[in-house]
PyMOL commands that place a pseudoatom at each C-alpha (Angstrom):
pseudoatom trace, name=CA, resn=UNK, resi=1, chain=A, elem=C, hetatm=0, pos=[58.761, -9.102, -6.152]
pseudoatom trace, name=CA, resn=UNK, resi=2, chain=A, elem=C, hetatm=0, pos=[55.686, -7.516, -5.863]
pseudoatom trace, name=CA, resn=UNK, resi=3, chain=A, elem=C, hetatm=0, pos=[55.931, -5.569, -2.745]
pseudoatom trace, name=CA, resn=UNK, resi=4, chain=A, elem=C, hetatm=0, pos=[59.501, -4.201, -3.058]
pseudoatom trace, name=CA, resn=UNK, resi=5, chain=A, elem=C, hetatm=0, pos=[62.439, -5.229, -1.500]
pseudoatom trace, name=CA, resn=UNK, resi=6, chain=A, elem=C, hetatm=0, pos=[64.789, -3.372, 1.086]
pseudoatom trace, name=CA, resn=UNK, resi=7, chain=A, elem=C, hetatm=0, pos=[64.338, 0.111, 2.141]
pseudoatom trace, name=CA, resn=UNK, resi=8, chain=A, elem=C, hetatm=0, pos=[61.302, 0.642, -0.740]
pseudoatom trace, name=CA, resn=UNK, resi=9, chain=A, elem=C, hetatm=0, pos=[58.893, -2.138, 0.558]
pseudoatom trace, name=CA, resn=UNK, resi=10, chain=A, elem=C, hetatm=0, pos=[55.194, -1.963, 0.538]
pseudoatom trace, name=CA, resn=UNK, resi=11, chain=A, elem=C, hetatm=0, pos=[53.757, -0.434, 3.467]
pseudoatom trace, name=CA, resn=UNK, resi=12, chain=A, elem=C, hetatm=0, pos=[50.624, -2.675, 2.893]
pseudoatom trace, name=CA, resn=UNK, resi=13, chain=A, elem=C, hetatm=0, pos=[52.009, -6.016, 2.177]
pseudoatom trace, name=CA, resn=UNK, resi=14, chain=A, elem=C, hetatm=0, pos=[51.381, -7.482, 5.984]
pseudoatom trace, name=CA, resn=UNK, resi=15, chain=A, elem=C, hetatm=0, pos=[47.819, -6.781, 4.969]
pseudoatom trace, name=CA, resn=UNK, resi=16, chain=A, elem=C, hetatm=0, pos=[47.611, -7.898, 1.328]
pseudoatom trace, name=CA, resn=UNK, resi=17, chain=A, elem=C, hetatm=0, pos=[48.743, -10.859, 2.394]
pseudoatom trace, name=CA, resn=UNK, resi=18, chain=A, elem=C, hetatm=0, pos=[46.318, -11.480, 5.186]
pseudoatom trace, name=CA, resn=UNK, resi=19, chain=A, elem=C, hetatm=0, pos=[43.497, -10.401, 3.096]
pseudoatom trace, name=CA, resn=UNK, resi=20, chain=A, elem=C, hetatm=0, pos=[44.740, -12.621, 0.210]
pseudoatom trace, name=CA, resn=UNK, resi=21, chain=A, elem=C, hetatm=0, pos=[45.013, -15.618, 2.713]
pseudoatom trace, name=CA, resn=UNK, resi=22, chain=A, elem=C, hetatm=0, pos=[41.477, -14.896, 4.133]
pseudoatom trace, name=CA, resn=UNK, resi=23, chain=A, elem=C, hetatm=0, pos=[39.878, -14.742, 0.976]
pseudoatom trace, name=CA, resn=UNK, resi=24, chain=A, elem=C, hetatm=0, pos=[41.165, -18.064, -0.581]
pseudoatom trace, name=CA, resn=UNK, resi=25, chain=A, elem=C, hetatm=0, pos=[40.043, -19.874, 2.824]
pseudoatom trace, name=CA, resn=UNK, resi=26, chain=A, elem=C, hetatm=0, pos=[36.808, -18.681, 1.928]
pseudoatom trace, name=CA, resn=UNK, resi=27, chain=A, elem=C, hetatm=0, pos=[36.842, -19.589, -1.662]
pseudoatom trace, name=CA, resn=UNK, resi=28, chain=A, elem=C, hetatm=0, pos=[38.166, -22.895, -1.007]
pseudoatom trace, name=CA, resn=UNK, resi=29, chain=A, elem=C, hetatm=0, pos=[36.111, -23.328, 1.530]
pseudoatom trace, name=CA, resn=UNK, resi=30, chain=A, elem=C, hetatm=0, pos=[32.830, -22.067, -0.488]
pseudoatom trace, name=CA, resn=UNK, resi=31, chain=A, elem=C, hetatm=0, pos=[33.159, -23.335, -3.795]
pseudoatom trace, name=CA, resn=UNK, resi=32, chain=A, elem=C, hetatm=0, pos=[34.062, -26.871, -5.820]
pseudoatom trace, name=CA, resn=UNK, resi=33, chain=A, elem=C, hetatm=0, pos=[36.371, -25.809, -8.651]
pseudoatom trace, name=CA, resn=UNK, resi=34, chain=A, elem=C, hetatm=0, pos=[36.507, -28.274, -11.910]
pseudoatom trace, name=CA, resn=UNK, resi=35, chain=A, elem=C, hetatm=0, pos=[38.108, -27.631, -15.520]
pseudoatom trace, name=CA, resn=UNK, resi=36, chain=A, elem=C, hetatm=0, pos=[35.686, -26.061, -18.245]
pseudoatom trace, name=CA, resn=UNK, resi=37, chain=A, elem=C, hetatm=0, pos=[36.831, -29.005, -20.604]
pseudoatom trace, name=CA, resn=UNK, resi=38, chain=A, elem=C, hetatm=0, pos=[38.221, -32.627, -20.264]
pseudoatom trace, name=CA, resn=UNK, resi=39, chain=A, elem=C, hetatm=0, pos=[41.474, -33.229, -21.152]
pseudoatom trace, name=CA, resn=UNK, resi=40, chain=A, elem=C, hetatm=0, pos=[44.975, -31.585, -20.687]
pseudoatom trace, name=CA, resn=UNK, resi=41, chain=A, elem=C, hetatm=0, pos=[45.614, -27.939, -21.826]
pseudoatom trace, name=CA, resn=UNK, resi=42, chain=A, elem=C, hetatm=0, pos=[48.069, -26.753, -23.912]
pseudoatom trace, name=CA, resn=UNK, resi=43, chain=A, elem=C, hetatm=0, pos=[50.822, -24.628, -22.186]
pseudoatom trace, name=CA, resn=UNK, resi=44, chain=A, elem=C, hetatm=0, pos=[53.353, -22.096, -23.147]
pseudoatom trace, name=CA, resn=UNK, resi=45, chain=A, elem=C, hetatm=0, pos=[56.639, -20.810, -21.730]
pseudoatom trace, name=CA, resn=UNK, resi=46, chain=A, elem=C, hetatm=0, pos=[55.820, -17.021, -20.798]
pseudoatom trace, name=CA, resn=UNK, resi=47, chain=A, elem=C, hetatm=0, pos=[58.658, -15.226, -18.990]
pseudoatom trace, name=CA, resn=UNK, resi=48, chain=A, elem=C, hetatm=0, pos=[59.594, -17.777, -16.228]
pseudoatom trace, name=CA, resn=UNK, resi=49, chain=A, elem=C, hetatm=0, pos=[56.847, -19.918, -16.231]
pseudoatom trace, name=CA, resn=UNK, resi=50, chain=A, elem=C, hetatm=0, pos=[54.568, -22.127, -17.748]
pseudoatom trace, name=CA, resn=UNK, resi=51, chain=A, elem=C, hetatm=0, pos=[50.906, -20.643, -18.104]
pseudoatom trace, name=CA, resn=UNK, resi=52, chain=A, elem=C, hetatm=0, pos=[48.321, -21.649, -20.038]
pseudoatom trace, name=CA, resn=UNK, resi=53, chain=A, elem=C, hetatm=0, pos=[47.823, -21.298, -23.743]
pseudoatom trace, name=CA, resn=UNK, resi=54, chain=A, elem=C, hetatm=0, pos=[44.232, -20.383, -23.582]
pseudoatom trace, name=CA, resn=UNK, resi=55, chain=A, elem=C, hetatm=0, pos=[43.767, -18.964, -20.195]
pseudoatom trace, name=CA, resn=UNK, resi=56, chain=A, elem=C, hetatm=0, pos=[42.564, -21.345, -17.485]
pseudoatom trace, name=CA, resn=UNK, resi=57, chain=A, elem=C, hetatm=0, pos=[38.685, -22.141, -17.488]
pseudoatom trace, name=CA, resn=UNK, resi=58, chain=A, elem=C, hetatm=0, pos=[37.135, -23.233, -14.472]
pseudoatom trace, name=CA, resn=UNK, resi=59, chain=A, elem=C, hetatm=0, pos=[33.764, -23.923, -13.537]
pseudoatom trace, name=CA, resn=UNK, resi=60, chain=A, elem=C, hetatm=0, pos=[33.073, -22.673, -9.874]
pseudoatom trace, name=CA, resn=UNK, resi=61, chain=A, elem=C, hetatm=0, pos=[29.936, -24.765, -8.206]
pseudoatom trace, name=CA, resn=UNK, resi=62, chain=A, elem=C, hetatm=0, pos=[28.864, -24.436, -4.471]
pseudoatom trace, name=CA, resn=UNK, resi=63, chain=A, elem=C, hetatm=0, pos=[29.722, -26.764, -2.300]
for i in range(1, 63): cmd.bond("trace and resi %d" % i, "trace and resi %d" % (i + 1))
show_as sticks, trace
zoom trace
């Protein structure tokens, strides 16, 4: 939980969130994203889930 929970929440999760959201509309919106290399990556189990085993490379290109 990364903003708390219960009586200890985040004061400034409303706004994380809406800055989060903004910022991925832009991205998205901004830049073509394709994998560094062909093929599948490996993956490993790391706490509850699956990430992968050489960090995810991405090439980011202007639309």
């Amino acid at each position: 939980m990364p903003f708390g929970g219960g009586a200890h929440t985040c004061l400034g999760d409303r706004l994380a969130m809406v800055q989060m959201r903004t910022f991925l509309q832009v991205f998205t919106r901004e830049l073509a994203l394709s994998p560094a290399w062909p093929g599948d990556e490996r993956v490993r189990w790391k706490a509850f889930c699956n990430v992968q085993a050489a960090g995810c490379r991405v090439i980011a290109r202007p639309r």
